[in-house]
C-alpha positions in Angstrom: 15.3 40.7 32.1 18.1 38.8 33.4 16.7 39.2 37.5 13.3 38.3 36.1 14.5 34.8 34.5 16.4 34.2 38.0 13.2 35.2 40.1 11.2 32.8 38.2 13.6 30.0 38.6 13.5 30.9 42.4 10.1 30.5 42.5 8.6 26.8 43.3 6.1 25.1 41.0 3.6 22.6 41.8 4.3 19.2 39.1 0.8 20.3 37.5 1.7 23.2 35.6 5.0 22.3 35.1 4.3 18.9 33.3 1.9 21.0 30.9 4.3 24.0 30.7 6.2 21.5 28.9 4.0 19.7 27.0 3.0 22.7 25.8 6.5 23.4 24.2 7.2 19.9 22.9 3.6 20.7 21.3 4.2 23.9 19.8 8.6 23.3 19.1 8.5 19.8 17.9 5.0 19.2 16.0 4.4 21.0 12.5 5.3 17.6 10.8 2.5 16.2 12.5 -0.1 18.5 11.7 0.9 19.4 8.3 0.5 15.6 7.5 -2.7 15.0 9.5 -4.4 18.4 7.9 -3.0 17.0 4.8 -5.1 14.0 4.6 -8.5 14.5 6.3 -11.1 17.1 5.7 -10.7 19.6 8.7 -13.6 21.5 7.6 -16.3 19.2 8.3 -17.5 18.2 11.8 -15.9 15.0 12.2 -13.1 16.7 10.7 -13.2 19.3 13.7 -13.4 16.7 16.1 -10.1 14.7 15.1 -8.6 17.8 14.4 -9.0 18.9 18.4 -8.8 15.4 20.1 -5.5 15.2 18.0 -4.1 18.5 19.1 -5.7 17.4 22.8 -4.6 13.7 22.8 -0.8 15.3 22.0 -1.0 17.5 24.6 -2.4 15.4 27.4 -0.8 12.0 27.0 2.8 13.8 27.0 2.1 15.6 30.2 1.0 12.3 31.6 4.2 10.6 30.5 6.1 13.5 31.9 4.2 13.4 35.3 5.2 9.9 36.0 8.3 10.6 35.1 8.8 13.2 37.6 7.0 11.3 39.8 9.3 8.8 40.2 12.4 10.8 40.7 12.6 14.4 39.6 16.2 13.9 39.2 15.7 10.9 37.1 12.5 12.8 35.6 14.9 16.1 34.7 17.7 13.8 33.2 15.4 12.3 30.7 13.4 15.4 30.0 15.8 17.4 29.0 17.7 14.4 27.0 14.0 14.5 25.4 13.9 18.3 24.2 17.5 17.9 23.2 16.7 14.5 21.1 13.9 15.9 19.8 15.2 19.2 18.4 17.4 16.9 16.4 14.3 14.9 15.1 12.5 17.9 14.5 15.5 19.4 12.4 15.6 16.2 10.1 11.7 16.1 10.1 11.1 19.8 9.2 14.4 20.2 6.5 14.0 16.7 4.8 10.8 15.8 5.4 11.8 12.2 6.8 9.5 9.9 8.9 11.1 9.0 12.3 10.2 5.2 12.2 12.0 1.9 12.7 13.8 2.1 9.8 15.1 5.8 10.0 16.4 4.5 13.4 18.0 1.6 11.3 20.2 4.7 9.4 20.7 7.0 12.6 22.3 4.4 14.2 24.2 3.1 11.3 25.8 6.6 10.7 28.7 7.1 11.5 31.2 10.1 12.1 31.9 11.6 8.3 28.1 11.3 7.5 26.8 12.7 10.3 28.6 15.7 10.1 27.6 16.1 6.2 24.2 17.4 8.0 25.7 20.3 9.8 25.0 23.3 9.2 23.8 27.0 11.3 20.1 25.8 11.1 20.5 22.9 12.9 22.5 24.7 15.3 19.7 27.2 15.7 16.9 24.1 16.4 19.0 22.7 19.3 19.8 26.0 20.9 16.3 27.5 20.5 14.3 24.2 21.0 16.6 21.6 22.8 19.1 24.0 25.2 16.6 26.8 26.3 13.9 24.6 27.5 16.3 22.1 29.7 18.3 25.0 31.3 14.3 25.8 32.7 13.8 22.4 33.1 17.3 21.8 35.2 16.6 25.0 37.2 12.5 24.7 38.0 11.8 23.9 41.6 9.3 21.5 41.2 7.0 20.2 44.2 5.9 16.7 43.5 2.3 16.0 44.4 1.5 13.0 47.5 0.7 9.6 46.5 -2.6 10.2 46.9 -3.2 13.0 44.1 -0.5 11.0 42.2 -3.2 8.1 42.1 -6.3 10.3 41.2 -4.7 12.3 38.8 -3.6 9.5 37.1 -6.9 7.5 37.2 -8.8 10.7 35.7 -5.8 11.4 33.1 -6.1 7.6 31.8 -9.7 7.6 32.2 -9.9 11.0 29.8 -7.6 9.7 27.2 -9.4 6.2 26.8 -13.0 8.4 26.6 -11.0 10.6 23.9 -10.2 7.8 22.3 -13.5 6.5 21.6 -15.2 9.4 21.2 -13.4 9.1 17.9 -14.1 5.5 16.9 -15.1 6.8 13.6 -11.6 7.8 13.1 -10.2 4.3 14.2 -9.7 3.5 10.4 -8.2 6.6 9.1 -6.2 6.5 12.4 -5.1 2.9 11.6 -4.1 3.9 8.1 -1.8 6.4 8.9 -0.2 5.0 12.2 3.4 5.3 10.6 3.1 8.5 9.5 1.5 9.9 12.5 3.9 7.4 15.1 6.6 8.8 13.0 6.3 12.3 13.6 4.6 12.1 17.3 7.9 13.3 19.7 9.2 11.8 21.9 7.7 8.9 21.0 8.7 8.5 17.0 12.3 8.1 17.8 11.9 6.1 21.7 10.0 3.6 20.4 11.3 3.0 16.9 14.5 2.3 18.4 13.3 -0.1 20.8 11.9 -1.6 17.6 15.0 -1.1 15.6 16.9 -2.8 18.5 14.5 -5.3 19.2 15.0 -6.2 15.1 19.3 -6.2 15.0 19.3 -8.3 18.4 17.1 -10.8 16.5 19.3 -10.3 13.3 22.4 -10.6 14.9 21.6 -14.4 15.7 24.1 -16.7 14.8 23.6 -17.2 10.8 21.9 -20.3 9.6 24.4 -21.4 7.5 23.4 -22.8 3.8 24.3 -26.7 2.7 27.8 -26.7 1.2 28.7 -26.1 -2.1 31.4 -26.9 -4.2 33.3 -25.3 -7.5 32.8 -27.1 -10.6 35.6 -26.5 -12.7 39.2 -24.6 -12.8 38.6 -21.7 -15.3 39.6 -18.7 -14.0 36.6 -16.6 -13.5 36.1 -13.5 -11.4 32.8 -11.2 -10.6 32.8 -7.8 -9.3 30.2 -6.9 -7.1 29.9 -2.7 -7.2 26.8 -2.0 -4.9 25.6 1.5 -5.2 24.3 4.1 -2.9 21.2 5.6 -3.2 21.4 5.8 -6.8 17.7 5.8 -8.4 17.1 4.2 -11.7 15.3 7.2 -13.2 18.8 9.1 -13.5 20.6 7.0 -15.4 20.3 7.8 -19.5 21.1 3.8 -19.8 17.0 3.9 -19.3 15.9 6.7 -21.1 17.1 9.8 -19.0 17.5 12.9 -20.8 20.5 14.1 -19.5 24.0 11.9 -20.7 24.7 10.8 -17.4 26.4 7.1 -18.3 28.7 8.7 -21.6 31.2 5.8 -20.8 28.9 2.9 -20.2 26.6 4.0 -23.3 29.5 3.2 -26.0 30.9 -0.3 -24.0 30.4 -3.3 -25.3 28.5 -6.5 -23.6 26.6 -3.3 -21.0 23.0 -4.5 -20.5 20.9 -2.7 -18.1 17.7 -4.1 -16.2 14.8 -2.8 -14.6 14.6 -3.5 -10.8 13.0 -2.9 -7.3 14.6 -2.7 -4.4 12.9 -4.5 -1.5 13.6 -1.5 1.2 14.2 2.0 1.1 16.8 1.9 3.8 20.4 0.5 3.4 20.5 -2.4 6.1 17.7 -4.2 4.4 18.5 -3.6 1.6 21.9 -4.9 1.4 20.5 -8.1 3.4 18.5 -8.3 0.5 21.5 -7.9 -2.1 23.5 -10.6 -0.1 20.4 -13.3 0.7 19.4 -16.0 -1.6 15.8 -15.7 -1.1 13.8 -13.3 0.7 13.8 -14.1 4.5 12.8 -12.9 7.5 15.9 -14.9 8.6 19.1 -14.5 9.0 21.0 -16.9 6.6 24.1 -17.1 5.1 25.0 -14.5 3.3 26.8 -14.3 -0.6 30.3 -13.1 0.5 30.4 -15.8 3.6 28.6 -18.7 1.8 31.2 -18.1 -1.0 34.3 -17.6 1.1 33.1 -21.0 2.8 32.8 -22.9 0.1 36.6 -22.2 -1.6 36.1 -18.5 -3.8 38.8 -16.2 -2.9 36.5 -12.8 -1.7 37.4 -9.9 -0.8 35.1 -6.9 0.3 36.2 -3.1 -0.1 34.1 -0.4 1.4 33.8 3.2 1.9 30.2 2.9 3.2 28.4 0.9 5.9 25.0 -1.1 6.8 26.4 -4.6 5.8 25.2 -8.2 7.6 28.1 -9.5 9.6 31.0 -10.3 7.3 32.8 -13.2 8.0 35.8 -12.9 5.4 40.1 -12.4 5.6 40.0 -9.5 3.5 37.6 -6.9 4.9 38.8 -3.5 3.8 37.9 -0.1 4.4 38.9 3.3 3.1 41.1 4.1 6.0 42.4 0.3 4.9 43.0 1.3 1.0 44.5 4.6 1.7 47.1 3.3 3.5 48.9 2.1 -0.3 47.3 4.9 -2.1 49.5 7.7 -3.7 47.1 9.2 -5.6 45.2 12.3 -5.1 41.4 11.2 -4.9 41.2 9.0 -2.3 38.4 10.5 -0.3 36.1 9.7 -3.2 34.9 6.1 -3.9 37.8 5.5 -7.3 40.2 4.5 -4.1 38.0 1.3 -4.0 39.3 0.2 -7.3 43.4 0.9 -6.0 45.7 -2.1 -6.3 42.5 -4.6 -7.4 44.1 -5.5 -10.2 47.2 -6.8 -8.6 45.0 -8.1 -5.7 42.7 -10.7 -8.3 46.3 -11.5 -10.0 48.1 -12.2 -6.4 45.1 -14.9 -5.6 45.8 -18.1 -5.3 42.4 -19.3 -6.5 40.8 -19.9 -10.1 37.4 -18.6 -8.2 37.2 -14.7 -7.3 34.5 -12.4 -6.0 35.3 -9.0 -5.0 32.2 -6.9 -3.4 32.9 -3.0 -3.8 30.5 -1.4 -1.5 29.9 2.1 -2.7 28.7 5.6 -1.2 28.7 7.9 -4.6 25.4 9.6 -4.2 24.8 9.5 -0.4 23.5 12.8 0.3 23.0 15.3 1.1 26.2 16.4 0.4 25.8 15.5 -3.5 28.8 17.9 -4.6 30.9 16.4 -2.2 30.9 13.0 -3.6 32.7 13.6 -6.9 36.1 15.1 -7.9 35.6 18.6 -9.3 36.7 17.0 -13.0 33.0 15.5 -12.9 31.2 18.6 -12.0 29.2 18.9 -15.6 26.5 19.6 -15.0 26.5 22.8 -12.9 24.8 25.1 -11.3 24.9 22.5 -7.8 23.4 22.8 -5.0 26.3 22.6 -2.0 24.0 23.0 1.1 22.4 20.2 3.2 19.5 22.0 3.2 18.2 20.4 0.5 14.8 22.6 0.1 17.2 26.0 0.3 18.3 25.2 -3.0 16.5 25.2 -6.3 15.6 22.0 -8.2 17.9 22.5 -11.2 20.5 22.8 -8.7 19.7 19.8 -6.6 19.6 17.8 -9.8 22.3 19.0 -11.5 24.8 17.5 -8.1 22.9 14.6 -7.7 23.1 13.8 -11.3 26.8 14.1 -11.3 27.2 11.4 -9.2 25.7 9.1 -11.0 28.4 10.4 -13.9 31.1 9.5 -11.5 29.5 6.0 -11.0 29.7 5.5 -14.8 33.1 6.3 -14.6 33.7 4.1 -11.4 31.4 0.9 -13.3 33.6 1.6 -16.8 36.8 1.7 -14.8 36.4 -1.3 -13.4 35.1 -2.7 -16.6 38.5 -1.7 -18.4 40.6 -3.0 -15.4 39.1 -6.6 -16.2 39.6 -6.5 -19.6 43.3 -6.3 -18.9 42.7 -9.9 -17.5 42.8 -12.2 -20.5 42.9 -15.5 -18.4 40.0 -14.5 -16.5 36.2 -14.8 -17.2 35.0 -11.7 -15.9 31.5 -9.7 -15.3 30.5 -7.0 -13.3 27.3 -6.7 -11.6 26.2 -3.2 -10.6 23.0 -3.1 -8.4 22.1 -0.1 -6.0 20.7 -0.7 -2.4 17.6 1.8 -3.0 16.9 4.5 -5.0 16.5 9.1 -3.4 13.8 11.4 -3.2 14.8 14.8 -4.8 12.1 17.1 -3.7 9.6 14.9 -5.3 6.2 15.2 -3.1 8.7 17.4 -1.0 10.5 14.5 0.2 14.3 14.2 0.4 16.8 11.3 0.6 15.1 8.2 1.5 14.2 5.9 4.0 10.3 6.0 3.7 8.5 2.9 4.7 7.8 0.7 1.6 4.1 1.0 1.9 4.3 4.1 1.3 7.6 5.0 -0.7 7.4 7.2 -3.8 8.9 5.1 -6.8 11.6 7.5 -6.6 13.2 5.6 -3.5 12.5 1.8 -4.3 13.5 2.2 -8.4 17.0 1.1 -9.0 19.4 0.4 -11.9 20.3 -3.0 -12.4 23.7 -3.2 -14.7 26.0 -6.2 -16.2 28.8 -6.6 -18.3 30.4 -9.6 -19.2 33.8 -10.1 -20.7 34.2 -11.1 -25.0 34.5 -15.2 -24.4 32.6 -15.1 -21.2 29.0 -15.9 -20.3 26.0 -14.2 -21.9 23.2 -12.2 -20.3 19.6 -13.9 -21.0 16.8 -11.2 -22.0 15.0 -10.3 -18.8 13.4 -7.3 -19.0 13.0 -6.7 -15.2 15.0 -8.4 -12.1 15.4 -8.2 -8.0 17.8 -8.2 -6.1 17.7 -11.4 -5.0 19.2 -12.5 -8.1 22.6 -11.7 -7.8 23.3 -14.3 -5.3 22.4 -17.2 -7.9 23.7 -15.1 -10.5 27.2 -15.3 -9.0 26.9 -18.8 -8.2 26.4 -19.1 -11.6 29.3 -17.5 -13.3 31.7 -18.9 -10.7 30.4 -22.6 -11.3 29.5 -22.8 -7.4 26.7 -25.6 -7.8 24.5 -26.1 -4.8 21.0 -27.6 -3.4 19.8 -23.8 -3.1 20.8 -22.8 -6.4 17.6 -21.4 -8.7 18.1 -21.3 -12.5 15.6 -19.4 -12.7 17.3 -16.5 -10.4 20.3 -16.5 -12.1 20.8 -13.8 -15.1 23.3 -15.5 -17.2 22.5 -18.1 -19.9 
């Protein structure tokens, strides 16, 4: 077997058969998401049905070996360097596409390149070992090794001219299709490889480079009296509204939260499924395609003493002193649970007292019930409701399981919201509130989707759905009787309770009477 692989790669081959050789794989390893979606949502029995069902499978297959043939064309070294980058890229994609169910588009390119080290490797496991080995190492050791013969010029130019002239006659030989096709371009875009994850992130990097303009910055502000207030900020991860027995669940997920005084809950949307936009969101004082100043800079500006602890990522450029990560906290933490998110709540205490200022905001960026690691997220102690699910293969495991770890999260964020709670009430000279808002909601196997990130057009409630929470200390503000709220009003709700009055401030954004 072994002399027959090395006679093969000893043999030449002309760019023809080569270019659809691999086409022909990318088709077969890196499509099923495609299909199964497509044959999903049209009627493949009928005739027109047959006909998009073969110029798709076509189309796939003919447009990638043209991309690959100029490729090669142009250098083969060049063209083997980014073809195998291509299987291997794609493998990954195909992983994530086939065990999660995700949609490569520009905003799953927003959280690829926002992970970092400790999430990523949360997704490890033998399977997608298996889909790079199988479907991203096999086919480039070929690739690496084939003796290719590039065709002249000549040929280059008429097989080029017929290949573009045979896709745009494919193309409208299904004009009837245009609509359906026009409908579904995410979908479809998102699962076509290469090209779901090449040119998303073009578009994702095309979107930060505009973002990461210099902020616009907001018209000054100022404090209007010395009472000593604080607010504390706790944005959630992926924690979906639906889960929380604050609004109904049937499971006692918030025990803590249920029996505190001054707790009042809202109903709210996020405005993306995706952390980045979502915390822009969170931080902006009205929806913008803009980059303005956001809460924790406009404050810190403008003479409130913030401070912003994290154990997650995804934020705006923060322009604030204190700026502190985990690997920050730990370093005066003696206690024994400081991979989980309680080490954002070490030393606060001392930290509002120690201020200088009558004016304090703390922001406590969250990860509690990232996935898919659910069990990870929590101490054992908060394991109740059991049995969990503890792969990060989400579909491996059964519902009840899946459920059971992602709803324990959510009782470790009661305890983490009713912690902090009980820390500020040991402030008796402070005005206090906290404000607990998650960036987007998670899809549990609902529809077969996991996680999140699905465009909003499209996004199950599951993923846009969030809890919206507030407490307020005895003496303090109260909380006026909306029923439903966005996200965009804890920038003027802040303002609010920290007396910060300003020419952009909206009453009628702002949750406390």
């Amino acid at each position: 077997m072994l002399n027959k692989l090395k006679s093969l790669f000893k043999k030449e081959i002309a760019i023809t058969p080569f270019v659809l050789i691999l086409s022909g794989l990318n088709f077969l390893f890196f499509h099923y998401g495609f299909f199964k979606f497509a044959f999903s949502n049209f009627d493949y029995t009928t005739l027109n049905g047959i006909l998009l069902s073969i110029s798709l499978f076509v189309l796939v297959i003919v447009f990638n070996a043209f991309a690959f043939y100029l490729l090669m064309s142009i250098s083969k070294y060049l063209g083997k360097f980014l073809l195998t980058l291509t299987f291997i890229l794609s493998a990954i994609a195909t992983y994530f596409v086939n065990t999660y169910n995700v949609i490569i588009d520009a905003s799953m390119m927003g959280n690829v390149f926002n992970t970092n080290t400790s999430e990523a490797g949360a997704f490890f496991s033998i399977t997608f070992v298996v889909y790079i080995l199988l479907f991203g190492i096999l086919p480039s050791i070929y690739i690496i090794q084939a003796r290719v013969i590039k065709d002249n010029w000549k040929k280059f130019w008429k097989k080029s001219s017929l290949t573009l002239l045979f896709i745009v006659v494919l193309v409208f030989a299904n004009a009837s299709n245009w609509l359906w096709i026009d409908k579904n371009a995410t979908q479809l875009g998102g699962l076509t490889m290469p090209w779901s994850y090449t040119i998303n992130s073009i578009r994702y990097s095309n979107k930060v480079r505009k973002a990461n303009k210099k902020e616009i910055l907001l018209p000054n502000a100022k404090i209007t009296d010395n009472k000593k207030s604080v607010v504390v900020l706790i944005i959630g991860e992926s924690a979906r509204r639906q889960n929380f027995s604050l609004y109904g669940y049937e499971k006692e997920t918030n025990p803590l939260l249920a029996k505190t005084p001054n707790v009042h809950h809202f109903e709210a949307n996020s405005c993306a499924t995706y952390t980045t936009a979502a915390l822009k969101c969170i931080l902006e004082h009205e929806k913008t395609n803009e980059l303005y100043e956001i809460l924790p800079n406009y404050m810190n500006r403008n003479g409130v003493d913030v401070t912003w602890r994290t154990t997650n990522w995804g934020e705006p450029p923060i322009h604030i002193e204190k700026y502190q990560t985990r690997k920050d906290l730990l370093k005066n933490y003696s206690g024994e649970n400081g991979q989980y998110d309680e080490i954002l709540l070490s030393g606060l205490k001392e930290q509002i007292l120690e201020s200088g200022k009558n004016k304090v905001l703390i922001i406590l960026h969250s990860s509690t019930s990232h996935g898919p690691t659910y069990s990870k997220q929590y101490p054992a102690n908060f394991e109740i409701f059991k049995p969990v699910c503890n792969s990060v293969e989400l579909a491996n495991c059964t519902h009840e399981e899946l459920i059971n770890a992602y709803d324990n999260t959510i009782v470790y964020t009661d305890y983490l919201i009713h912690s902090t709670i009980e820390m500020l009430k040991e402030l008796d000279e402070f005005q206090s509130s906290v404000i607990y808002v998650s960036d987007h909601g998670e899809s549990l196997g609902e529809k077969n989707l996991y996680m999140h990130g699905v465009p909003m057009s499209i996004a199950p409630r599951e993923q846009y759905e969030i809890p919206f929470i507030v407490w307020t200390s005895e003496g303090s503000k109260s909380v006026k009787a909306y029923e439903s709220v966005t996200q965009h009003h804890v920038f003027h709700s802040v303002m609010n309770f920290l007396s910060v009055e300003s020419p952009i401030y909206k009453e009628e954004m702002n949750i406390f009477k």
